[in-house]
Every structure is written in C-alpha cells, then in structure tokens.
Backbone of each chain as nested JSON, in Angstrom:
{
  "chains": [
    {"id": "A", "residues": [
      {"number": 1, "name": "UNK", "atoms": {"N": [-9.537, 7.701, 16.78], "CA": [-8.921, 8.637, 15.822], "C": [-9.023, 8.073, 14.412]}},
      {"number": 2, "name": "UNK", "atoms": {"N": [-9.596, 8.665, 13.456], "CA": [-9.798, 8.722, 11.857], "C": [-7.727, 8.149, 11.456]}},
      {"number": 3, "name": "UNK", "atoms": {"N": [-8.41, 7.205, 10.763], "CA": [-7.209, 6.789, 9.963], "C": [-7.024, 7.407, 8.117]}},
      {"number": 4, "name": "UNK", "atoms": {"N": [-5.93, 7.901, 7.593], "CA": [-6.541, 8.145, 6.635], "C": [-4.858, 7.57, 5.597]}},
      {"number": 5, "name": "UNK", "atoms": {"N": [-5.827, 6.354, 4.343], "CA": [-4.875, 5.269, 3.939], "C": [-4.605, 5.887, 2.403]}},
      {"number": 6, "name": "UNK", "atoms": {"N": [-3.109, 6.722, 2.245], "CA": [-2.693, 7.135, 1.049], "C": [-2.311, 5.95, 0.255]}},
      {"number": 7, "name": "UNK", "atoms": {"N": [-2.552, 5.306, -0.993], "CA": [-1.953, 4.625, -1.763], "C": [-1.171, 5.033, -3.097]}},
      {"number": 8, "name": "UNK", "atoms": {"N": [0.075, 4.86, -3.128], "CA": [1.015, 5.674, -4.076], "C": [1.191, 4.272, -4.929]}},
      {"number": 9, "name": "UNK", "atoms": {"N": [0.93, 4.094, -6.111], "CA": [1.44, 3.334, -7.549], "C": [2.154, 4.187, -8.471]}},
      {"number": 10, "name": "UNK", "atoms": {"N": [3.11, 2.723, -9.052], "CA": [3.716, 3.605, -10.348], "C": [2.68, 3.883, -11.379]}},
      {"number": 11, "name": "UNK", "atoms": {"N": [2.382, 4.764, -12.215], "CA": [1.748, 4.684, -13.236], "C": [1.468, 3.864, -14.272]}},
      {"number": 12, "name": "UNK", "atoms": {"N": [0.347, 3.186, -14.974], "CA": [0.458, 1.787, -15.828], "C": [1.732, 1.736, -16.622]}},
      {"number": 13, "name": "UNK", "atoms": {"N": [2.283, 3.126, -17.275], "CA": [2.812, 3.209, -18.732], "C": [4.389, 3.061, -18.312]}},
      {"number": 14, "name": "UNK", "atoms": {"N": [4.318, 3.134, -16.829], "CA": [5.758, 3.623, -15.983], "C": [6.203, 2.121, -15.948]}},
      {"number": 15, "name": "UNK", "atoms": {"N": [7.6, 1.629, -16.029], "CA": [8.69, 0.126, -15.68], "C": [8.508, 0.266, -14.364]}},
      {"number": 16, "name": "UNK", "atoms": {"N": [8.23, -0.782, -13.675], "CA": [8.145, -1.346, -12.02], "C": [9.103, -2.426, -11.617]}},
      {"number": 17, "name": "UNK", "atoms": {"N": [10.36, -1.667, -11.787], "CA": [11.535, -3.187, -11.891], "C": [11.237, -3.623, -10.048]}},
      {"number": 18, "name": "UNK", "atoms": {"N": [10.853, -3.031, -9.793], "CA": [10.62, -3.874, -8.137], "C": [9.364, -4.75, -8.282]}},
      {"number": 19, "name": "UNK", "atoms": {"N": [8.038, -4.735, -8.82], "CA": [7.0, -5.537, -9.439], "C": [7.706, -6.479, -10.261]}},
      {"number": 20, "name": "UNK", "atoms": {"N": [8.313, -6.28, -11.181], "CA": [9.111, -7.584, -12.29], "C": [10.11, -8.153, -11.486]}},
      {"number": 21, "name": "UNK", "atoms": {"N": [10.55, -7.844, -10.796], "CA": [11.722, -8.833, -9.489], "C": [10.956, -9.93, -9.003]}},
      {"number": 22, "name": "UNK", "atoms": {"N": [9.945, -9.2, -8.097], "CA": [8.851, -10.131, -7.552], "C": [8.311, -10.865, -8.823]}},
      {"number": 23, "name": "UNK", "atoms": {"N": [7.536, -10.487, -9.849], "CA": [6.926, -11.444, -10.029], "C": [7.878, -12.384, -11.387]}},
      {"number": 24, "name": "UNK", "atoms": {"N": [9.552, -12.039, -11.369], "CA": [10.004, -13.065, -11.615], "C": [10.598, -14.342, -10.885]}},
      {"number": 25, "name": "UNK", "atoms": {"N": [10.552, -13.784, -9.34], "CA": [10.801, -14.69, -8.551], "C": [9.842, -16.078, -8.414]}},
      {"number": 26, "name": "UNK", "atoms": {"N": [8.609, -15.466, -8.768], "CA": [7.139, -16.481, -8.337], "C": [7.601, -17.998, -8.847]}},
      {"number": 27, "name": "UNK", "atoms": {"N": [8.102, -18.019, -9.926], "CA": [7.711, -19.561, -10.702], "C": [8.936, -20.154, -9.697]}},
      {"number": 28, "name": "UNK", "atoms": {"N": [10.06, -19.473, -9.686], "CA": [10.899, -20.499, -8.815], "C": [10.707, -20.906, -7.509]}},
      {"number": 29, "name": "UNK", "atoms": {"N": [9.559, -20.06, -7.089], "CA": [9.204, -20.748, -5.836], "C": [7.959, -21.609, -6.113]}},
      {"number": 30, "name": "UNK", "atoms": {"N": [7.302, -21.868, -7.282], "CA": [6.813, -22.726, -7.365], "C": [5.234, -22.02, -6.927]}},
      {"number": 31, "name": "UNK", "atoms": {"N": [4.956, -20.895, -7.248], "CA": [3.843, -20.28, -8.063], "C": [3.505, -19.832, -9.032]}},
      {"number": 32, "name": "UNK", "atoms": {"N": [2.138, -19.868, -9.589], "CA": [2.143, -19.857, -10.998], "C": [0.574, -19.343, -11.204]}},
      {"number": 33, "name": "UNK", "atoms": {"N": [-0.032, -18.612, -10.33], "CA": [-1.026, -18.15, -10.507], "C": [-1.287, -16.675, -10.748]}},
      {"number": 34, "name": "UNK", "atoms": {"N": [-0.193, -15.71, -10.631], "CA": [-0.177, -14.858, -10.747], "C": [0.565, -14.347, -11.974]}},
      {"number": 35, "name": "UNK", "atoms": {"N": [-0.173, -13.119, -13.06], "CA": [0.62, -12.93, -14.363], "C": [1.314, -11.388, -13.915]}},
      {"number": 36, "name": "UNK", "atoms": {"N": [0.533, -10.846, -13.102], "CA": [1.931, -9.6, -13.328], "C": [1.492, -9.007, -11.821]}},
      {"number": 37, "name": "UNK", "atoms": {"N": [2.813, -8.109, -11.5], "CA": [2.833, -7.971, -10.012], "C": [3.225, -6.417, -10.155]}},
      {"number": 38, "name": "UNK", "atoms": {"N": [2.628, -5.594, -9.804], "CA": [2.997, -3.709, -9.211], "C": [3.096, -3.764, -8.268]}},
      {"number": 39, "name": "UNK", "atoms": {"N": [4.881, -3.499, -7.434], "CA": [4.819, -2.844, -6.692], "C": [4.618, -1.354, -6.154]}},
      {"number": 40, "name": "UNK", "atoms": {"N": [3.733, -0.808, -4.89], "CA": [3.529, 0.285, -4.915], "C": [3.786, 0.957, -3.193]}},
      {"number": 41, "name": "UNK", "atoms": {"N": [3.381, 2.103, -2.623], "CA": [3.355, 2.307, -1.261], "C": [2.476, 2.019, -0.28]}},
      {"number": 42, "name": "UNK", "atoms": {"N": [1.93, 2.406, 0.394], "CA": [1.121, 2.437, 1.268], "C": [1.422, 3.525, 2.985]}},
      {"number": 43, "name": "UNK", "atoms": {"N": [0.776, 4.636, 3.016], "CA": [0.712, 5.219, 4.039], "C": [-0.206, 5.49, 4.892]}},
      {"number": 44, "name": "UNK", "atoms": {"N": [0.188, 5.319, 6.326], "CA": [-1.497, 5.197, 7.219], "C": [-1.417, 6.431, 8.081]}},
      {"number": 45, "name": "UNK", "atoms": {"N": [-2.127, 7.619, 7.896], "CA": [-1.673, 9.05, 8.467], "C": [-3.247, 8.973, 9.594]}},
      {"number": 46, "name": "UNK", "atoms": {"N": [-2.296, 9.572, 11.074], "CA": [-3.251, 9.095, 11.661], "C": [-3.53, 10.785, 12.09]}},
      {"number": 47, "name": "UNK", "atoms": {"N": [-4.847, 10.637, 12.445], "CA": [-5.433, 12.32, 12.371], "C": [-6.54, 12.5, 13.377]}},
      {"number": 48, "name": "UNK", "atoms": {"N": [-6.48, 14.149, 13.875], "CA": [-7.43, 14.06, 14.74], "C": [-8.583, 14.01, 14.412]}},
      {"number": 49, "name": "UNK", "atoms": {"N": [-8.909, 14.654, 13.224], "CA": [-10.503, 14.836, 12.278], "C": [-10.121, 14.506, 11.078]}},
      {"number": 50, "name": "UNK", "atoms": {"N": [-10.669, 13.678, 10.563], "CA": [-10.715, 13.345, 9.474], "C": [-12.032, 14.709, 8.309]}},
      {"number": 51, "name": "UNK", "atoms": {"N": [-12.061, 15.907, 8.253], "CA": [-12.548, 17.043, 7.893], "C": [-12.563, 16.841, 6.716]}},
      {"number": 52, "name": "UNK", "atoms": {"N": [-12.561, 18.135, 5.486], "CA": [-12.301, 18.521, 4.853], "C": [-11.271, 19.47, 4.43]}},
      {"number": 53, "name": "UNK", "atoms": {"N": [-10.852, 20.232, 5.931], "CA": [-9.5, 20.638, 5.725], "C": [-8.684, 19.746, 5.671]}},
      {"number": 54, "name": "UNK", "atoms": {"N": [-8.533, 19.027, 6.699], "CA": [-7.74, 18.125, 6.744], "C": [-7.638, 16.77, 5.109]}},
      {"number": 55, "name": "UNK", "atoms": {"N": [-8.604, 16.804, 5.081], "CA": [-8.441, 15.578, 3.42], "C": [-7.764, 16.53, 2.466]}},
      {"number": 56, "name": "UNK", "atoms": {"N": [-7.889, 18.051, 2.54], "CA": [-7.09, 19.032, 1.202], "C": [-6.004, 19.002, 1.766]}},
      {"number": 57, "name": "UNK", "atoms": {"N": [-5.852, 19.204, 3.197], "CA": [-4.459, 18.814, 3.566], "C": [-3.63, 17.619, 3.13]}},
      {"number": 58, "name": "UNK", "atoms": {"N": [-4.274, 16.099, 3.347], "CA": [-3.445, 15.108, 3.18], "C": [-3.273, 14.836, 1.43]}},
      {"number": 59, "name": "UNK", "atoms": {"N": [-4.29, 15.334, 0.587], "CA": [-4.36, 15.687, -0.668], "C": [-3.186, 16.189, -1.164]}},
      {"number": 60, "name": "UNK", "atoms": {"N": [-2.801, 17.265, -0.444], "CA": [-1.927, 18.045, -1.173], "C": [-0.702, 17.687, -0.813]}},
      {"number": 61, "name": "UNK", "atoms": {"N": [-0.222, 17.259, 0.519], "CA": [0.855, 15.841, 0.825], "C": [1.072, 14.682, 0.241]}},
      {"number": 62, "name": "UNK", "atoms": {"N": [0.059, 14.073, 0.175], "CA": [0.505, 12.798, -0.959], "C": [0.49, 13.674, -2.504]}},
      {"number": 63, "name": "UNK", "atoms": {"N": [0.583, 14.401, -3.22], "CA": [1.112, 15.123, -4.353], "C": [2.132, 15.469, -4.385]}},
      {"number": 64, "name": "UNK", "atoms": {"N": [2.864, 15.38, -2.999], "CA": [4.22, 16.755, -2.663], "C": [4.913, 16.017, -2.148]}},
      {"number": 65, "name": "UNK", "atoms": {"N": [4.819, 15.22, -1.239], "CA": [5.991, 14.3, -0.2], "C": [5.546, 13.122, -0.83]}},
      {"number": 66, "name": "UNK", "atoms": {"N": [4.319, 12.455, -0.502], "CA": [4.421, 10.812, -0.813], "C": [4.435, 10.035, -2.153]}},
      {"number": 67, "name": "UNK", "atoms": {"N": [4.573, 11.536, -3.063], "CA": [4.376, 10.851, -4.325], "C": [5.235, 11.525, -5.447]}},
      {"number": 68, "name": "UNK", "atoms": {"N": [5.433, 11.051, -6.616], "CA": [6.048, 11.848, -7.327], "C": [5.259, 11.868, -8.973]}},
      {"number": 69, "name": "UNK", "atoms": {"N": [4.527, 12.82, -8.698], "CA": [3.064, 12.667, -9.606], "C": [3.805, 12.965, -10.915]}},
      {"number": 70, "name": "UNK", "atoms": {"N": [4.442, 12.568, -11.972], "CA": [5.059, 12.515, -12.681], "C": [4.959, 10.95, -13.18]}},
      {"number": 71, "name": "UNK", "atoms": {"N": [5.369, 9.87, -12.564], "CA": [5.721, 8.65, -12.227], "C": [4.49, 8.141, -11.532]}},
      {"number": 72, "name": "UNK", "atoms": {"N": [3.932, 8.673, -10.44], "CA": [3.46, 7.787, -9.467], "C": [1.051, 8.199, -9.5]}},
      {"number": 73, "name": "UNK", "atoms": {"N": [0.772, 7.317, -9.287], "CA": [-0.423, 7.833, -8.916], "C": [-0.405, 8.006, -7.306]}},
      {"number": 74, "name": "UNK", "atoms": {"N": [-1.72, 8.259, -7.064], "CA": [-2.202, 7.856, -5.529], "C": [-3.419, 7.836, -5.179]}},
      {"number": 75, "name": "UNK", "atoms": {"N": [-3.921, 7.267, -4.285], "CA": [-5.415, 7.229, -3.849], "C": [-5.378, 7.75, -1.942]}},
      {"number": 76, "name": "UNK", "atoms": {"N": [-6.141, 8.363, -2.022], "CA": [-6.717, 8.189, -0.919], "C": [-7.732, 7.966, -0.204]}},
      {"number": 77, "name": "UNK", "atoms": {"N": [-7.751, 7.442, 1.406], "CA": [-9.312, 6.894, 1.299], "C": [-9.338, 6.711, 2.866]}},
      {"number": 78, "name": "UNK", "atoms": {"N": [-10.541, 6.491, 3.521], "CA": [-10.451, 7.055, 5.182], "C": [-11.333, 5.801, 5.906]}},
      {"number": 79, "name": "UNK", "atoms": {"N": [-9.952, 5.102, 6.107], "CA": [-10.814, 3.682, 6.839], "C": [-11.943, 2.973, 5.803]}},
      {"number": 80, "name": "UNK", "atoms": {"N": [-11.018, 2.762, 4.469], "CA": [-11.585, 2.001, 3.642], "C": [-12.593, 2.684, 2.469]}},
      {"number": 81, "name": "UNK", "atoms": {"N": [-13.411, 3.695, 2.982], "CA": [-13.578, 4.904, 2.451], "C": [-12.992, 5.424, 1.375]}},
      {"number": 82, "name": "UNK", "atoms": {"N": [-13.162, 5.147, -0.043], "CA": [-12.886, 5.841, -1.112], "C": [-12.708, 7.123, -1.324]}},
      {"number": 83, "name": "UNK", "atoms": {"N": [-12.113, 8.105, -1.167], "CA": [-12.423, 9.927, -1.395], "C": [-12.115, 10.763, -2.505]}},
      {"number": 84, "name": "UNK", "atoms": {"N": [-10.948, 10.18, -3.153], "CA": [-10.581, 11.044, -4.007], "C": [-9.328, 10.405, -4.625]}},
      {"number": 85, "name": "UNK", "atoms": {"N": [-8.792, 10.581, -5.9], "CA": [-7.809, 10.179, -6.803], "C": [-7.194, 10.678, -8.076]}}
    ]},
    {"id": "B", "residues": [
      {"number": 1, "name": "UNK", "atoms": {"N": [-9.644, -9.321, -15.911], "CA": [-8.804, -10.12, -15.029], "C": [-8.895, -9.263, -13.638]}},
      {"number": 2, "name": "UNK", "atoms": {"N": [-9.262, -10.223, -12.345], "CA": [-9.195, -9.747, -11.389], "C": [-7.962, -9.168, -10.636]}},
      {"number": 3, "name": "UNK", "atoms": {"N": [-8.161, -8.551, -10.009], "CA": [-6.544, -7.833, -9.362], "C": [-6.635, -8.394, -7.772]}},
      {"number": 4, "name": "UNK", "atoms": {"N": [-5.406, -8.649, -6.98], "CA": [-5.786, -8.953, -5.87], "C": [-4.387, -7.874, -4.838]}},
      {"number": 5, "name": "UNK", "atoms": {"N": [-4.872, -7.338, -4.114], "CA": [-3.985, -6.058, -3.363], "C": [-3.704, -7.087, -2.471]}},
      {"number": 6, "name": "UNK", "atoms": {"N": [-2.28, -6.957, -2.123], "CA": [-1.621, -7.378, -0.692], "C": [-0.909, -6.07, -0.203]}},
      {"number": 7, "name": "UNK", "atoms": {"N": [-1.629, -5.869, 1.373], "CA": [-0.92, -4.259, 1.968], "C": [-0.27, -4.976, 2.79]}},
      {"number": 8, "name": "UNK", "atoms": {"N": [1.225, -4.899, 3.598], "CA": [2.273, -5.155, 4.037], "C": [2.534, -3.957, 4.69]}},
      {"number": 9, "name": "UNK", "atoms": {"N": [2.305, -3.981, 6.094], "CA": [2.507, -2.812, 6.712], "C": [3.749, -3.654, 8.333]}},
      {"number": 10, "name": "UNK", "atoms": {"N": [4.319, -2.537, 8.795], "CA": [5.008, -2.655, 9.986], "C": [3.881, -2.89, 11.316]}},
      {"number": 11, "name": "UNK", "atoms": {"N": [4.079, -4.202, 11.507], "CA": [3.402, -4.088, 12.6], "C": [3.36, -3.267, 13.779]}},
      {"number": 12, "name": "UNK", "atoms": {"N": [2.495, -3.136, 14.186], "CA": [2.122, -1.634, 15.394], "C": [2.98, -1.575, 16.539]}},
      {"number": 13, "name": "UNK", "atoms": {"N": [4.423, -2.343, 17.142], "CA": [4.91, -2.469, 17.806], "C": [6.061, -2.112, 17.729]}},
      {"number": 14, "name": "UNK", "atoms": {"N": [6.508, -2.165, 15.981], "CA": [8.027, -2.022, 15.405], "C": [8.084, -0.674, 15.115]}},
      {"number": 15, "name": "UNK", "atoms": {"N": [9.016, -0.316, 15.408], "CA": [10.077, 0.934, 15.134], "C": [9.622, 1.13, 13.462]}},
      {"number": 16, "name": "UNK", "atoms": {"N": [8.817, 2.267, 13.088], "CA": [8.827, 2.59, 11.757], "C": [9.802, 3.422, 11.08]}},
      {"number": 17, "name": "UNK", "atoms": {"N": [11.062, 3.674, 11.092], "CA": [11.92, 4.719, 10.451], "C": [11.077, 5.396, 9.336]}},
      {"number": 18, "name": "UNK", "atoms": {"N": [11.059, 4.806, 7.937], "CA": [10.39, 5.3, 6.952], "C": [9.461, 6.404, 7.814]}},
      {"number": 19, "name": "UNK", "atoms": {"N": [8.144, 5.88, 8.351], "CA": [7.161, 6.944, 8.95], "C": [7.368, 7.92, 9.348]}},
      {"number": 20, "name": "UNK", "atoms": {"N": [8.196, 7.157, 10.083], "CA": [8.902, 8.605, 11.584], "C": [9.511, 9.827, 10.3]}},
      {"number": 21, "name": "UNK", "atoms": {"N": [10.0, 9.747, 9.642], "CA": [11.009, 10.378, 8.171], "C": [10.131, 11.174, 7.846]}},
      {"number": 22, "name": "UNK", "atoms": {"N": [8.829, 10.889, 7.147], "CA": [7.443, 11.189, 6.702], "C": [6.944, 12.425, 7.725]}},
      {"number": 23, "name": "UNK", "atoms": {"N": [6.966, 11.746, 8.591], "CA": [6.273, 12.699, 9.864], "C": [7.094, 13.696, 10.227]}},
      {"number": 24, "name": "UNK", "atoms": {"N": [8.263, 13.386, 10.345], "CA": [9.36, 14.744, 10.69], "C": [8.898, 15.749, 9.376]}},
      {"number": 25, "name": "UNK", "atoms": {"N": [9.181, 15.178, 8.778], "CA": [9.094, 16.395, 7.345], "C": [7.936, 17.56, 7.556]}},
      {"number": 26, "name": "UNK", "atoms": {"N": [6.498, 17.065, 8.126], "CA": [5.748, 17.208, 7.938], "C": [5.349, 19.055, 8.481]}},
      {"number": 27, "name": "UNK", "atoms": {"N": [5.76, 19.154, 9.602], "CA": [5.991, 20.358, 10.238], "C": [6.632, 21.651, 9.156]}},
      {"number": 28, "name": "UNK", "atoms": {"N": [7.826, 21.28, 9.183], "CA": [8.589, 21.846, 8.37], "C": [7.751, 22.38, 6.703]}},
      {"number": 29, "name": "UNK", "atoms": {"N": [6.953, 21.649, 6.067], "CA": [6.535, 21.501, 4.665], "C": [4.838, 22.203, 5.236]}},
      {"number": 30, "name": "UNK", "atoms": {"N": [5.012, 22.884, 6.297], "CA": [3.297, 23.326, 7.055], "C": [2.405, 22.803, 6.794]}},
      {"number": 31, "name": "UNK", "atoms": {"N": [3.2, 21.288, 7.029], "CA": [1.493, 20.3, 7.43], "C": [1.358, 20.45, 9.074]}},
      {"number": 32, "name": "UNK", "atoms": {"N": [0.168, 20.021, 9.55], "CA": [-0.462, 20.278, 10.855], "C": [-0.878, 19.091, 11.479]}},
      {"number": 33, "name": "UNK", "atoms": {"N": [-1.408, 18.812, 10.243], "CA": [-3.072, 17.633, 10.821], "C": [-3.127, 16.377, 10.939]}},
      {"number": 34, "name": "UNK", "atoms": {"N": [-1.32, 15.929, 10.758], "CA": [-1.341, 14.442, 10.492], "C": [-0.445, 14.178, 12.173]}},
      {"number": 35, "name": "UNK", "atoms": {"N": [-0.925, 13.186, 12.786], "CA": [-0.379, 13.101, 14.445], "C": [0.573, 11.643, 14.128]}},
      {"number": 36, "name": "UNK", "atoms": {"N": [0.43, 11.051, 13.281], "CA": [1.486, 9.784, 13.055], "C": [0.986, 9.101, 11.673]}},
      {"number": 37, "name": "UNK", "atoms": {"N": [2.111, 8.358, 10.839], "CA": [2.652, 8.37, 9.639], "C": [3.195, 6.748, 9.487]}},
      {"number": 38, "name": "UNK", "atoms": {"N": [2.732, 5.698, 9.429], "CA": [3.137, 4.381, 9.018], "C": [3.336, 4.368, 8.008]}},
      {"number": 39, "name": "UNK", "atoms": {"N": [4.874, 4.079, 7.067], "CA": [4.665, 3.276, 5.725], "C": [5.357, 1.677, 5.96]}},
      {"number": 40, "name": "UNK", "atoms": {"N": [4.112, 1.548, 4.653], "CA": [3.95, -0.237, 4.575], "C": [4.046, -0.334, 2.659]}},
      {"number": 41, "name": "UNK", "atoms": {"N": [3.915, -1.29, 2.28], "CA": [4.167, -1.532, 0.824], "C": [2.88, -2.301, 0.466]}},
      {"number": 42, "name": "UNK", "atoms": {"N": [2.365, -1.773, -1.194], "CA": [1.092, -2.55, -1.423], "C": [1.671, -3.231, -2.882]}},
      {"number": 43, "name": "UNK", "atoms": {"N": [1.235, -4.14, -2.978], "CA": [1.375, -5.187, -3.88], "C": [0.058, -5.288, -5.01]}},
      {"number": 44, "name": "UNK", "atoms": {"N": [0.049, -4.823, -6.498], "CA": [-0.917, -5.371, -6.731], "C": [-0.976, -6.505, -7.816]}},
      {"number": 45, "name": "UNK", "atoms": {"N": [-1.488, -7.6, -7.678], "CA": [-0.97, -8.919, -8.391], "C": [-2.03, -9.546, -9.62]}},
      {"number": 46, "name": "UNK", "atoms": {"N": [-2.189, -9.207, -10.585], "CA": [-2.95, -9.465, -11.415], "C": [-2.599, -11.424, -12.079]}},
      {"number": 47, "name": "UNK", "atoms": {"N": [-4.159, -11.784, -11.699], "CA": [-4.601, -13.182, -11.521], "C": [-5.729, -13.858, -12.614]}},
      {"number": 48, "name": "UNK", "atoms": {"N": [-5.704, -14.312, -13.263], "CA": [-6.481, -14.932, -14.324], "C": [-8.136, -15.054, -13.547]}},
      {"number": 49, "name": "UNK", "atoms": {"N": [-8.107, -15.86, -12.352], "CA": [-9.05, -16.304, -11.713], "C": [-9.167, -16.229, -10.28]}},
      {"number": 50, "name": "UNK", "atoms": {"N": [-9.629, -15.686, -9.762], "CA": [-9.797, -15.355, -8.425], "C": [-10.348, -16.483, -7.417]}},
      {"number": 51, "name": "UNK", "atoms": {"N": [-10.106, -17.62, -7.617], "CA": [-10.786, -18.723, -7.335], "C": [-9.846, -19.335, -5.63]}},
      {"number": 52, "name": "UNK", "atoms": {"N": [-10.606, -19.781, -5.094], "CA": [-10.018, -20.071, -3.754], "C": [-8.556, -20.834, -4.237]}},
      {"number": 53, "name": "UNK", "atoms": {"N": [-8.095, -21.305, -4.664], "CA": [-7.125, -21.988, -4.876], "C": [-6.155, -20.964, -5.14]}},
      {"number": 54, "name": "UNK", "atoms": {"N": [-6.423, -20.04, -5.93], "CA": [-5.607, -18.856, -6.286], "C": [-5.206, -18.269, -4.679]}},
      {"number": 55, "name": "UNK", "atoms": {"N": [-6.423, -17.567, -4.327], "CA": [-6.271, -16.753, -3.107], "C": [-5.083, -18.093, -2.141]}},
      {"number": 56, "name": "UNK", "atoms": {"N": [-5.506, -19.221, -1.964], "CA": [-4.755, -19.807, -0.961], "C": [-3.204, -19.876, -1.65]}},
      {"number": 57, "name": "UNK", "atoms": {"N": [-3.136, -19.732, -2.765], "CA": [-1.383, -19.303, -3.199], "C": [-1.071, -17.915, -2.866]}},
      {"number": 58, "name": "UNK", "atoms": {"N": [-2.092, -16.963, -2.887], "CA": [-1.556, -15.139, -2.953], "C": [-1.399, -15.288, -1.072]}},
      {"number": 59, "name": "UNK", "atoms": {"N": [-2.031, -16.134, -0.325], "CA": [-1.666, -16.013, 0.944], "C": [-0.027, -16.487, 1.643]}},
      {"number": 60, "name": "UNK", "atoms": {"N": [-0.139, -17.538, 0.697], "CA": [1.593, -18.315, 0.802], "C": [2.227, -17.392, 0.487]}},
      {"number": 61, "name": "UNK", "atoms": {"N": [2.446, -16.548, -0.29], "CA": [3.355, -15.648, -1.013], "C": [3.217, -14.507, -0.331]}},
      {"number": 62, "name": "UNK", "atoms": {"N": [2.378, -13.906, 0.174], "CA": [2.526, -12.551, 1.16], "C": [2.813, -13.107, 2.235]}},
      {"number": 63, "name": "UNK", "atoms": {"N": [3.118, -14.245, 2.98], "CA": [3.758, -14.593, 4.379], "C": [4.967, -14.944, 3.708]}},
      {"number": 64, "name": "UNK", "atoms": {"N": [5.34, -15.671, 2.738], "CA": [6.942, -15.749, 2.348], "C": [7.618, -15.042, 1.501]}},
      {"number": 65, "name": "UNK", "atoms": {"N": [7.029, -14.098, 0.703], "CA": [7.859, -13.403, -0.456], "C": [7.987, -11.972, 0.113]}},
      {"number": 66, "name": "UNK", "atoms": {"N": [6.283, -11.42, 0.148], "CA": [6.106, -10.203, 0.551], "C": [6.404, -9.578, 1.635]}},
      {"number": 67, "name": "UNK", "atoms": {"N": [6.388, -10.243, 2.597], "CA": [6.358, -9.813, 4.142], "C": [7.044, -10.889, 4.717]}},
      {"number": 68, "name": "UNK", "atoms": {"N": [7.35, -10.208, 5.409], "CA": [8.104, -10.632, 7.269], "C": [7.71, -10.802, 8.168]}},
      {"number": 69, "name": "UNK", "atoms": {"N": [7.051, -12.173, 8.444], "CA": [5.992, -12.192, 9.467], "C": [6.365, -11.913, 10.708]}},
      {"number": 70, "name": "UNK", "atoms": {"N": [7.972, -12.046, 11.116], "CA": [8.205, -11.335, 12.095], "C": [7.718, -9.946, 12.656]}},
      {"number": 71, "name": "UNK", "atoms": {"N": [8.376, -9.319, 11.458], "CA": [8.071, -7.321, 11.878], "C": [6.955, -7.053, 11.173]}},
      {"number": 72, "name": "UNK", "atoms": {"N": [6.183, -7.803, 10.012], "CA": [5.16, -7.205, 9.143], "C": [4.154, -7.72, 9.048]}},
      {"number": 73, "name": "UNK", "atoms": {"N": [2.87, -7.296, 9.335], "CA": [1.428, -7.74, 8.994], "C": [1.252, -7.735, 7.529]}},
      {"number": 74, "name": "UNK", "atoms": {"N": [0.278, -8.414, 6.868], "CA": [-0.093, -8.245, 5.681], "C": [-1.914, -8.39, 5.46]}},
      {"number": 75, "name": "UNK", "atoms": {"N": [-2.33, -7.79, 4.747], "CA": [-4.056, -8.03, 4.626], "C": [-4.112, -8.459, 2.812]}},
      {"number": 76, "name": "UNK", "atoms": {"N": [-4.792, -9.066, 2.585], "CA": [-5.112, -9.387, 1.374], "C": [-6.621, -9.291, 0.774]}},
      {"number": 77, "name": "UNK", "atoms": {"N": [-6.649, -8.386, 0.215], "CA": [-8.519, -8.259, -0.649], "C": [-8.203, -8.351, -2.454]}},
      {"number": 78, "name": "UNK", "atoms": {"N": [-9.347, -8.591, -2.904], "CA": [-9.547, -8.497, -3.608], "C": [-10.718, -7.463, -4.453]}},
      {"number": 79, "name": "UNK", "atoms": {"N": [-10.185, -6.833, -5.262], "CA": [-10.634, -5.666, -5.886], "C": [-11.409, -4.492, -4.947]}},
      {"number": 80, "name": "UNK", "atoms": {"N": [-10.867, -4.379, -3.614], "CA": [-11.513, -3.942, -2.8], "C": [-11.908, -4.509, -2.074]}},
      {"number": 81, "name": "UNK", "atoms": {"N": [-12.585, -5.936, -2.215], "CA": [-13.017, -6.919, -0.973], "C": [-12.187, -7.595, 0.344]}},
      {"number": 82, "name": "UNK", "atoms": {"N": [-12.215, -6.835, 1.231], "CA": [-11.164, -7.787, 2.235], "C": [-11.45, -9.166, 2.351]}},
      {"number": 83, "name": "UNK", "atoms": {"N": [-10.261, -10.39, 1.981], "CA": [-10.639, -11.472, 1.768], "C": [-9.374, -12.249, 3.539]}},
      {"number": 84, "name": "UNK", "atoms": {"N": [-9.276, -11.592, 4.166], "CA": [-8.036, -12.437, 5.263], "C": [-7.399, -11.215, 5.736]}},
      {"number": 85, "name": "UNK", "atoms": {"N": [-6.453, -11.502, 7.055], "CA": [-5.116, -10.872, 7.359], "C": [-4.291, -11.458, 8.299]}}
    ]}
  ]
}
C-alpha cells in the first residue's frame, strides 16, 4: 500500500516558540552545532492508490485539517516522492 | 547553510491518539481515500556544516532531545538525503 508523507511547517516569517525551546535547550546540553531549529508536523496517510484523485484528495486535507495555511506551509510527497507544495 | 530534517514518528506498535483523531475526522469532512493516519513531528535544524561530526551530534540529539526511543523512531537526512534511522 502507497504511503503518502504530508509535511506541515510554520511559515519562515511565522515565531516557532516550540523550534526556539529546542534550540535553546541545545548549548546546555552541550551542543553547539546547530544555529536554528523549526519545529514542524509530519503525517503518514496510508492509501489504497496512491492516484490522482486521491493526491487532490490528500491536497485538499492537508489545506483543511492538517494545516492552517495562514501560519503553516505543507508538502506533500509519496514514499519520498516530491508532488506538490 | 545546509538544513538537516529529523522525522520523529510513533513507532508502528504504539497506540497513535493524534492519528487515530486525524482519521476519525476524516469520514465526516468526505474524505474516503486515506485507510490510516500516523502523526510524528519533523524537526528542521539549520547547521553551518554538514560534516560527519555535525551529523554524529544531530544523531545524539534526536535519540535524547527529540524523541523517545522508547515509543519513537526517528530518521535523519539531509536536504533530502537519507543519512541513518
């Protein structure tokens, strides 16, 4: 069965106080290689056909449920598969 | 500056609430096509140098900061490249 991997980010211009938590935690644990950290989602929608109905389908779900396109981007992409953004 | 993604997902054994949430909705909002719904969290960590020394710190930090190696898998690539999981 076709896996198909929504990725929801905040937008660059958008505050990520859950990204700035993390990556103010880093130095006290004694890392220091990393300068800035976004946190974001990740959803793995599992499907019988990975189609073209079905991708306008999961398209129009991550716009509506998994995201809040205002705030958030998203990608989607089908077992690594780049499709659309 | 290179970016390096850490995905943090529920391993395939654990009880996903979040998903299950996702997936209930899904009926209701006349989606069809999606048969199951994992969410996991993606991390993206912007790094001066992508150099093995780096990556062997972004691995320490997604088994102790990011994830729960108990209940959570994590994969780590870079700019797209799967580099571990």
């Amino acid at each position: 069965m076709p896996r198909i991997v929504v990725d929801v980010m905040p937008k660059a211009e958008i505050l990520d106080p859950q990204g700035k938590a993390v990556h103010g935690a880093l130095p006290r644990l004694g890392f220091n290689a990393v300068t800035d950290v976004r946190q974001g989602k990740r959803f793995e929608l599992q499907v019988d056909d990975a189609d073209e109905a079905t991708l306008a389908e999961v398209h129009k779900l991550a716009e509506t449920l998994l995201s809040n396109p205002v705030i958030e981007d998203y990608a989607v992409s089908v077992e690594g598969a780049e499709v659309g953004a």
